[in-house]
C-alpha positions as CSV (number, residue, x, y, z in Angstrom):
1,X,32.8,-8.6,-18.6
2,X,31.5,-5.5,-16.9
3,X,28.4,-4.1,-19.2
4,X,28.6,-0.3,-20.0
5,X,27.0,0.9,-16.7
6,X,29.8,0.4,-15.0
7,X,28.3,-1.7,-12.2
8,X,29.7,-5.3,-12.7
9,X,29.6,-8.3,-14.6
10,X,26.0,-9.3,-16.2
11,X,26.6,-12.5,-13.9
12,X,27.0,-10.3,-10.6
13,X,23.9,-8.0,-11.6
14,X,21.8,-11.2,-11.9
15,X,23.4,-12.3,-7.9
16,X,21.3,-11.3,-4.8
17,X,24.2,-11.3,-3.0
18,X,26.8,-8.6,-4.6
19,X,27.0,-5.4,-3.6
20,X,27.8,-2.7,-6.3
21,X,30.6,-0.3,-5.5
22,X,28.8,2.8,-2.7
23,X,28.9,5.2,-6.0
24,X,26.0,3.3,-8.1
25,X,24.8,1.8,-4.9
26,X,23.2,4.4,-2.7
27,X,21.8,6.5,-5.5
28,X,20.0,3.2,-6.7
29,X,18.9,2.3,-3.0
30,X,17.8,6.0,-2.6
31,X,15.6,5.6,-6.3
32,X,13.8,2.8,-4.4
33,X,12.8,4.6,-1.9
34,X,11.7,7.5,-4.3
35,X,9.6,5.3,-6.0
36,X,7.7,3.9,-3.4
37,X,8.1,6.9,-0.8
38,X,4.3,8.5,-1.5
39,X,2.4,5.3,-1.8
40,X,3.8,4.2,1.5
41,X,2.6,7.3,3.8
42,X,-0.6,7.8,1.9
43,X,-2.5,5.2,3.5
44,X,-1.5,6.3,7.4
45,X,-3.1,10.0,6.0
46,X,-6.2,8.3,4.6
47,X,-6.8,6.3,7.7
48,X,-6.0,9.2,9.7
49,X,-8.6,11.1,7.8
50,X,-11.6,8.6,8.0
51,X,-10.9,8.5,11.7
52,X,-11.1,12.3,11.7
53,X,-8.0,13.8,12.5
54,X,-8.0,17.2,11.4
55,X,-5.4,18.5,8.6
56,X,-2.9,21.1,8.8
57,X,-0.3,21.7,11.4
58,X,-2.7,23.9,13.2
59,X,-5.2,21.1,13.9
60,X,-4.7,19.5,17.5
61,X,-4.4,16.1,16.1
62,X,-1.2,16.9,14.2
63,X,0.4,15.1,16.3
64,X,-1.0,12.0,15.9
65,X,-0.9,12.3,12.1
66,X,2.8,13.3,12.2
67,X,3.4,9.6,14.6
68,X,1.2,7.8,12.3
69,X,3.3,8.9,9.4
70,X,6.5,8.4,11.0
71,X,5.6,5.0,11.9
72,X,4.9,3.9,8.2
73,X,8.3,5.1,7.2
74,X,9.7,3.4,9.7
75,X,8.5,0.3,9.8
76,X,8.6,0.2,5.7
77,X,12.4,0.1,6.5
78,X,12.6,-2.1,9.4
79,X,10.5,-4.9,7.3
80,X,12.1,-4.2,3.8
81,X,15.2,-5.2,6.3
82,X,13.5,-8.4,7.4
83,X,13.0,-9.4,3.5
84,X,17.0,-8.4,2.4
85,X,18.7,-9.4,5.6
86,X,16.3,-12.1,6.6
87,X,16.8,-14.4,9.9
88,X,16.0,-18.0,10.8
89,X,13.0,-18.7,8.3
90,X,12.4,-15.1,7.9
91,X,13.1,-13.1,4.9
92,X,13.3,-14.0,0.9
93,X,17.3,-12.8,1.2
94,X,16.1,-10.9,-2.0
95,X,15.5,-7.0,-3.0
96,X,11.8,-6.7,-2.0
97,X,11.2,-3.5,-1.2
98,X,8.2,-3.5,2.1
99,X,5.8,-0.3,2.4
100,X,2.4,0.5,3.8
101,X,-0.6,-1.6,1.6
102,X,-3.2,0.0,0.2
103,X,-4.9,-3.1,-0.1
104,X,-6.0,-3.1,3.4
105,X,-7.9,0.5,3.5
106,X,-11.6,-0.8,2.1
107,X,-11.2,-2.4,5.7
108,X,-9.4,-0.1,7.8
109,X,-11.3,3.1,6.4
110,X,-14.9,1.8,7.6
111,X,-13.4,0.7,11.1
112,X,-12.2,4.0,12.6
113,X,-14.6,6.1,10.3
114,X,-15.2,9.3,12.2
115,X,-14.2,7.5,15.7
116,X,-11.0,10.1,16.4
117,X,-8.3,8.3,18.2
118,X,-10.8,6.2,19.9
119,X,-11.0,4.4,16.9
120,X,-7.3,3.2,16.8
121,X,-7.3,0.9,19.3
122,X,-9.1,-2.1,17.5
123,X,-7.4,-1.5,14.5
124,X,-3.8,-1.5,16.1
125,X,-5.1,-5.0,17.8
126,X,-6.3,-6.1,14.4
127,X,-3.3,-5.1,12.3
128,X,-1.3,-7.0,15.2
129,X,-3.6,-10.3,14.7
130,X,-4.1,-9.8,11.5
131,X,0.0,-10.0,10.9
132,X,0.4,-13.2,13.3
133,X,-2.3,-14.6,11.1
134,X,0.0,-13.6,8.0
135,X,3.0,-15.1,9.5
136,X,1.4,-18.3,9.4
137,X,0.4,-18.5,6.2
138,X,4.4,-18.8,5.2
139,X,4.2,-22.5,6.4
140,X,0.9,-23.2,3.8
141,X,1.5,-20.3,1.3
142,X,2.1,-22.6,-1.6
143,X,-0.8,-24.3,-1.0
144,X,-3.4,-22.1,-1.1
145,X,-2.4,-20.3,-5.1
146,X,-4.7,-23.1,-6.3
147,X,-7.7,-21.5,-4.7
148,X,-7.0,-17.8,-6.3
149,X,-6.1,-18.0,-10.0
150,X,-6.7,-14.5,-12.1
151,X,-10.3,-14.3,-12.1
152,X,-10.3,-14.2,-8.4
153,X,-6.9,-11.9,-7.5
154,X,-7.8,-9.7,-10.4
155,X,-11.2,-9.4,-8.8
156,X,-10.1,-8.4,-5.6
157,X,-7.8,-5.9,-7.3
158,X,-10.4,-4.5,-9.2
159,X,-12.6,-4.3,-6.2
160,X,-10.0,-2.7,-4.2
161,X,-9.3,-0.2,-6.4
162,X,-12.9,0.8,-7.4
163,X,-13.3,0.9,-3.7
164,X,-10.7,4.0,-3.4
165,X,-11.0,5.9,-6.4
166,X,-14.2,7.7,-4.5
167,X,-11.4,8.5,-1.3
168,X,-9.4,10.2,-4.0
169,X,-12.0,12.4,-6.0
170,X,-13.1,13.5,-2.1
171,X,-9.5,14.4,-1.4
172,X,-9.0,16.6,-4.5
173,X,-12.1,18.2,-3.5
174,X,-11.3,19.4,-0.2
175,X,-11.6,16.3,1.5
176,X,-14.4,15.1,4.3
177,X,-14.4,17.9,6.7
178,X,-15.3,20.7,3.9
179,X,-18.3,18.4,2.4
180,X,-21.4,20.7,2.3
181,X,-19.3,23.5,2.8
182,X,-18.7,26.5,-0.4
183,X,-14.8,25.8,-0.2
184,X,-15.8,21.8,-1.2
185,X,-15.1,21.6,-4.9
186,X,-13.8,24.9,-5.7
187,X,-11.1,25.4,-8.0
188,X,-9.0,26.7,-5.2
189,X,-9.0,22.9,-4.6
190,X,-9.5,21.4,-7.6
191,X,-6.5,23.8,-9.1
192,X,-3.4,22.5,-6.8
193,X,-4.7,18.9,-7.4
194,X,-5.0,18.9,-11.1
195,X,-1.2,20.4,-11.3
196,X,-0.2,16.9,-9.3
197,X,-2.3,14.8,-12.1
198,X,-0.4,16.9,-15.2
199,X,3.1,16.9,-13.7
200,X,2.8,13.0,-12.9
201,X,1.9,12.0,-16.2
202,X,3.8,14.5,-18.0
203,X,6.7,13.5,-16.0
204,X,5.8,9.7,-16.7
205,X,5.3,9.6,-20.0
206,X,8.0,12.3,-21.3
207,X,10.9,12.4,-18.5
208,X,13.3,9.5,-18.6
209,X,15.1,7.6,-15.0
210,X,14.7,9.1,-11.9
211,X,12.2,11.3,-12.9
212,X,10.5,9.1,-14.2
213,X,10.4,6.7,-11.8
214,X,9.1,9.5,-8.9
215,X,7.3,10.7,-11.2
216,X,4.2,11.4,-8.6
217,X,6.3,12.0,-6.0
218,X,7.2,15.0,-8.7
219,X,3.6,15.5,-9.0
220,X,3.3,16.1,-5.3
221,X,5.9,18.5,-4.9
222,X,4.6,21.0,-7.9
223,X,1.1,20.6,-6.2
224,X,2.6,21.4,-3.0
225,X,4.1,24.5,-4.4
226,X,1.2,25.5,-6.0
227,X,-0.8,25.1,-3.0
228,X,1.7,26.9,-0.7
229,X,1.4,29.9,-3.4
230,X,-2.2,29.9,-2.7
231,X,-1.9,30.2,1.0
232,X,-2.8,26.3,1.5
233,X,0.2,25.2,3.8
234,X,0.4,26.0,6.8
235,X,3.6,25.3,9.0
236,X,2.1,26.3,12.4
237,X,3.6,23.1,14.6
238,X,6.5,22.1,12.3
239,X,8.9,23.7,14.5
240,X,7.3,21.9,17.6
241,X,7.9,18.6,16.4
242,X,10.9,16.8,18.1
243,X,14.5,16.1,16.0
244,X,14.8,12.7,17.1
245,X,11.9,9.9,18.9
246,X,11.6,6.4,19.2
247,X,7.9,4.9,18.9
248,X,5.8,4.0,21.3
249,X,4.7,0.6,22.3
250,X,1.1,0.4,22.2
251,X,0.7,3.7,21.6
252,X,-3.4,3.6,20.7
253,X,-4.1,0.5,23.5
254,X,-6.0,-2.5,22.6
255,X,-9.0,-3.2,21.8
256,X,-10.7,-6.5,20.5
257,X,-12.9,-6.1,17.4
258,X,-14.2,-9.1,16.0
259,X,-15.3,-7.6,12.6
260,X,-11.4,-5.4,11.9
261,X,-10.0,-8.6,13.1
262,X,-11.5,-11.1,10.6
263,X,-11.4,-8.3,7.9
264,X,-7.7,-8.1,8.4
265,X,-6.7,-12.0,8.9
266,X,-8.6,-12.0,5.3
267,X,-6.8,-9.5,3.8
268,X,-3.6,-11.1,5.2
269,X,-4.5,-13.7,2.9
270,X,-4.7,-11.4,-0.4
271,X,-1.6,-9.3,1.1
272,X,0.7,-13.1,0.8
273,X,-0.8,-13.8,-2.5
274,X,0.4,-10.2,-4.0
275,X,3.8,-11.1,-1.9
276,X,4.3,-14.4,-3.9
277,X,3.4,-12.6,-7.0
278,X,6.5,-9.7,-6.6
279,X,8.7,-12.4,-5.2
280,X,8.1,-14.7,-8.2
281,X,8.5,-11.5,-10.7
282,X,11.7,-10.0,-8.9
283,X,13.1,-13.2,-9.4
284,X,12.0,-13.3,-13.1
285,X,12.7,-10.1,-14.2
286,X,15.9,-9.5,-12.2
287,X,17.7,-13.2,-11.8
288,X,15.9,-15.0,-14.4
289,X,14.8,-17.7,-12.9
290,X,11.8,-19.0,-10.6
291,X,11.6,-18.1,-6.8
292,X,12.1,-21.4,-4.6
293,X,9.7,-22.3,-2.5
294,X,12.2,-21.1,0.8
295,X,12.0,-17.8,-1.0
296,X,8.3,-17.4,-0.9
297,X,7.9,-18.5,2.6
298,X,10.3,-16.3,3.8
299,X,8.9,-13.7,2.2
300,X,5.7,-14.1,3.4
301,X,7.1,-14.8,6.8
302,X,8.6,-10.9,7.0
303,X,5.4,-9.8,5.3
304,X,3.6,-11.0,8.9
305,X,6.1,-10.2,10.7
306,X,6.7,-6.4,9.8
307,X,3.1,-5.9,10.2
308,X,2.6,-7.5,13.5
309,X,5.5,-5.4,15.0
310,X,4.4,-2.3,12.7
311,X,1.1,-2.6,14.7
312,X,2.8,-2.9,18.4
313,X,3.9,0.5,17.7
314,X,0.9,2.2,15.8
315,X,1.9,1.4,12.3
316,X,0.1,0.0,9.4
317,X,-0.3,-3.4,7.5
318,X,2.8,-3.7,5.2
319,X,3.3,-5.9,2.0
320,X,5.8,-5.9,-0.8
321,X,5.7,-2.8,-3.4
322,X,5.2,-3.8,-6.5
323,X,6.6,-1.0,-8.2
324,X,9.9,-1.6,-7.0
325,X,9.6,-4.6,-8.2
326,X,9.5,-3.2,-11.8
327,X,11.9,-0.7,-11.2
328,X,14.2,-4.1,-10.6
329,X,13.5,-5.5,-14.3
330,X,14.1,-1.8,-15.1
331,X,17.5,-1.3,-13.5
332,X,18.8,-5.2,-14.2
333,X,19.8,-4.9,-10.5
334,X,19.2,-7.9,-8.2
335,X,21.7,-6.7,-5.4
336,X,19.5,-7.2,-2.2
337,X,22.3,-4.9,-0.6
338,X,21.2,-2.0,-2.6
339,X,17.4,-1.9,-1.1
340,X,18.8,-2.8,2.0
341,X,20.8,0.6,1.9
342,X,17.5,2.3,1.0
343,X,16.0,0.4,4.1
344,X,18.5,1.9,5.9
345,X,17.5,5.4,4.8
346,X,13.7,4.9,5.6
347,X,14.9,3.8,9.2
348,X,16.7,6.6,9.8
349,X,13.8,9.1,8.6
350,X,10.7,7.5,10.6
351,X,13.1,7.9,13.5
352,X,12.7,11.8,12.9
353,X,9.3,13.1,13.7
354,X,10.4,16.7,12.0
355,X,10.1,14.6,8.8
356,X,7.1,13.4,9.4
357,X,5.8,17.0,10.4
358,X,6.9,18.0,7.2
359,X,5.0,15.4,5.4
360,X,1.9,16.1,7.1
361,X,1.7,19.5,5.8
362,X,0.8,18.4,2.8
363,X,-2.7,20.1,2.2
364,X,-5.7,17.2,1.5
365,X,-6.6,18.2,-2.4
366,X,-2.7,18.2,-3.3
367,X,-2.8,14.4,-2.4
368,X,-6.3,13.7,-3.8
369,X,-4.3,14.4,-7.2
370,X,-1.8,11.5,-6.2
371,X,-4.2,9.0,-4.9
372,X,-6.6,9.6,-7.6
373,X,-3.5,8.5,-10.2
374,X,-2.3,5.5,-7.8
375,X,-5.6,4.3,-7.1
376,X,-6.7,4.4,-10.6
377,X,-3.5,2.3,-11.1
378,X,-4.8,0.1,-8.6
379,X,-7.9,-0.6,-10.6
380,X,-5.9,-1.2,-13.9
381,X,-3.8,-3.5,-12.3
382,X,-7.0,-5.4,-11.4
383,X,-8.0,-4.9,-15.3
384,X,-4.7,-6.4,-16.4
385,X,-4.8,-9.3,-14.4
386,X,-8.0,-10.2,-15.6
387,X,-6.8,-10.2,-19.2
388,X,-5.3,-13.5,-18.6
389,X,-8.8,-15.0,-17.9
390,X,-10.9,-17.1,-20.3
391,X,-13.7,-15.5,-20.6
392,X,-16.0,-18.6,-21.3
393,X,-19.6,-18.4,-19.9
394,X,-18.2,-19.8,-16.2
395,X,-15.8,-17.1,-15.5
396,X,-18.7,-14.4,-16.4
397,X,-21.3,-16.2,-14.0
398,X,-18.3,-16.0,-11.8
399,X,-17.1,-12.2,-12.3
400,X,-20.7,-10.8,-12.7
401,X,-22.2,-12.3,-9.7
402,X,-19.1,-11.1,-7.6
403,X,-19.0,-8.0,-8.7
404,X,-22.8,-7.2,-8.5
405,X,-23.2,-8.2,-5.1
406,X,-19.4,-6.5,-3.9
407,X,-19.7,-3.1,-5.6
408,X,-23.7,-3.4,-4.4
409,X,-23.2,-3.3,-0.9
410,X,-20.2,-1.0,-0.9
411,X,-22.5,1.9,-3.3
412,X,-25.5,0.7,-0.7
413,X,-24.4,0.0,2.8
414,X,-28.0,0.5,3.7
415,X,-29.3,-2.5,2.8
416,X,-27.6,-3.8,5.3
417,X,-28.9,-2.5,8.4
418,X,-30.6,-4.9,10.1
419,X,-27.2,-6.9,10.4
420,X,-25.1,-7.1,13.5
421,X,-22.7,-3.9,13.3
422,X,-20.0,-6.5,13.0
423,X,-21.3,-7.7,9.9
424,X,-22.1,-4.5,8.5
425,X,-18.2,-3.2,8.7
426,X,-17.2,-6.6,7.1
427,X,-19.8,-6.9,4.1
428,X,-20.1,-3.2,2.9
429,X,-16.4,-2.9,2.4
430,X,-17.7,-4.7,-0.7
431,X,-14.6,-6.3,-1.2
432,X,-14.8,-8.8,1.1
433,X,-18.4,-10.3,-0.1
434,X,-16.5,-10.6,-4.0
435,X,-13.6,-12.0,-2.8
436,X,-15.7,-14.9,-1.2
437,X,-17.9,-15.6,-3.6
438,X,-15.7,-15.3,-6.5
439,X,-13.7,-17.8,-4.6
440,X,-16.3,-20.1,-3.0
441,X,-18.1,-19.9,-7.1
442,X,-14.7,-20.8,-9.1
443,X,-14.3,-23.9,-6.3
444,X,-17.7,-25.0,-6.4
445,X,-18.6,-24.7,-10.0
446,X,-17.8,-27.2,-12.6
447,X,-15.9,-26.8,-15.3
448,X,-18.1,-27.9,-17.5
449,X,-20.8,-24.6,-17.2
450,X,-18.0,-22.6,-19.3
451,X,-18.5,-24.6,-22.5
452,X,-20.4,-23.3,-25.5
């Protein structure tokens, strides 16, 4: 019987494998890529920023931004393809929808801080190790969930959200570059940022479907109007970017960093965790059912993959989007041929640097309004996770000590510098030092500290 929507049978909505007719089919592939559209570019802008590529289209390093943004769309598409379409080993054969992580910017943002493009060469060369590294880990990935139950992942969560929110109060503000100057905190900042913050959640909370859904991608765009209002956009080298490019292979060079490359091969680990996580709820919330084993492998297998290929051509980690993942149990469609079709569509735009041009224009504070939302979101996610904890006396020792000596080092990186530079990069990220203790604590401790 075909339910009321008009796009099959309950039993063919549940199937992986059907396709709904084109009419319900694109617009559903095209809400994917709404949904996760802003959170995937933001991170190649942040980077971009810490490594001190000027913003607006007057700013020589335009350029670069504009690549570094085109890569992220592109290579969102080419590894949400690896997950739908698969290959050999490779790919769940189910609708996870790849993008850009955030999860990797407490590293990434210290390691090209204020470096320029100089800085991108041992983080391309990290983000290609790094993915190798992540590849592997789809031949132990079910192994290794023992070792992270909720007080650990919702830890790191936490810790990489507390870790961002500052990056996104900065942004609203005017962002690095206009720190100790007047315009720093103005309201000709704060104004254009605070419209994002009211149209998202007005938009979330009171709007229903698509706009709901892209609802900070709505945010963005009444920002961005305000902003260009107030004479904050500036489309000076729009016109100069090409129609059509293909990336560059080893655009940035290589460079061998001990520290990036140990900070991403451990944050590959965190990255396949979250992947088995999505892949176990797509399957739940879309199929009803449990993802096999061969599912999560192959999932994790594309998540390595993507990146290490993303990173040949000057792109960013990747990892599945958990919001799509939602939007899934939202829709009640489990047609991996529908994101493929939005794959499809982010393909086709990180193949046009004009887009990406476009995208870069986007003044700094009008994007500190969106990442202070998604970050924030970040750190309730972290919140949420820990819910599921019991909090006996253990799991505090645990989650205290963690925390203290994480969130320390990341509000005092200068109590650390006496250590070897590499060191430095790796420990005041903060988020590293929590996620090994918590995790070397809840495998060394006994059980028995937690009763009363």
């Amino acid at each position: 019987m075909t339910n009321s929507s008009g796009l099959g049978t309950a039993e063919q909505l549940r199937d992986p494998d059907y396709t709904p007719a084109l009419a319900h089919a694109v617009p559903l592939g095209i809400q994917h890529v709404l949904a996760m559209f802003v959170s995937n570019v933001t991170p190649a802008i942040i980077v971009a920023g810490a490594a001190g590529f000027g913003f607006g289209s007057n700013s020589p390093d335009f350029p670069n931004l504009v690549y570094m943004i085109q890569m992220s769309v592109l290579f969102a598409g080419v590894a949400t393809l690896f997950q739908t379409i698969g290959f050999g080993p490779v790919g769940a054969r189910l609708p996870i929808v790849q993008g850009t992580s955030f999860a990797f910017l407490p590293v990434m943002i210290p390691a090209v801080a204020g470096q320029g493009v100089a800085g991108m060469a041992g983080l391309m060369t990290g983000v290609i190790i790094g993915g190798c590294f992540h590849f592997l880990l789809g031949t132990i990935i079910g192994r290794l969930r023992f070792a992270l139950p909720p007080l650990v992942t919702g830890l790191i969560v936490l810790m990489i959200g507390l870790a961002l929110i500052r990056v996104g109060i900065q942004y609203a503000a005017g962002g690095v570059p206009l720190i100790g100057k007047p315009e720093y905190g103005s309201f000709a900042m704060w104004f254009p940022a605070t419209v994002v913050v009211v149209v998202t959640l007005g938009l979330k909370f009171f709007a229903k479907g698509l706009l709901s859904v892209a609802a900070v991608l709505s945010g963005l765009i009444a920002g961005y109007v305000v902003a260009f209002l107030m004479g904050q956009v500036s489309f000076g080298n729009v016109a100069n970017a090409a129609i059509f490019a293909l990336p560059t292979p080893f655009k940035w060079g290589i460079e061998f960093n001990g520290a990036i490359i140990i900070g991403m091969c451990f944050m590959a680990v965190i990255s396949a965790i979250e992947t088995v996580g999505d892949t176990s709820g797509i399957c739940k919330g879309g199929a009803g059912r449990e993802a096999s084993d061969k599912e999560i492998a192959g999932a994790t297998y594309a998540d390595g993959l993507g990146t290490a290929i993303a990173g040949v051509f000057g792109g960013l980690p990747n990892t599945s989007f958990s919001q799509n993942v939602g939007l899934i149990s939202m829709t009640g469609v489990m047609s991996r041929h529908v994101v493929t079709l939005g794959a499809i569509f982010l393909v086709l735009c990180g193949l046009i640097p004009k887009f990406g041009a476009i995208v870069a224009t986007v003044p700094i504070n009008v994007l500190g309004g969106g990442v202070i939302v998604m970050f924030g979101m970040v750190t309730a996610a972290g919140v949420k996770m820990l819910a599921d904890v019991d909090w006996n006396r253990r799991n505090m020792v645990i989650f205290a000590v963690s925390l203290s000596v994480g969130l320390g080092l990341q509000l005092e990186p200068g109590a650390l510098q006496h250590l070897p530079r590499t060191l430095q990069v790796l420990l005041t990220s903060g988020l590293l030092p929590a996620a090994l203790i918590s995790i070397v604590l809840n495998l060394a401790l006994p059980q028995e500290l937690g009763e009363d």
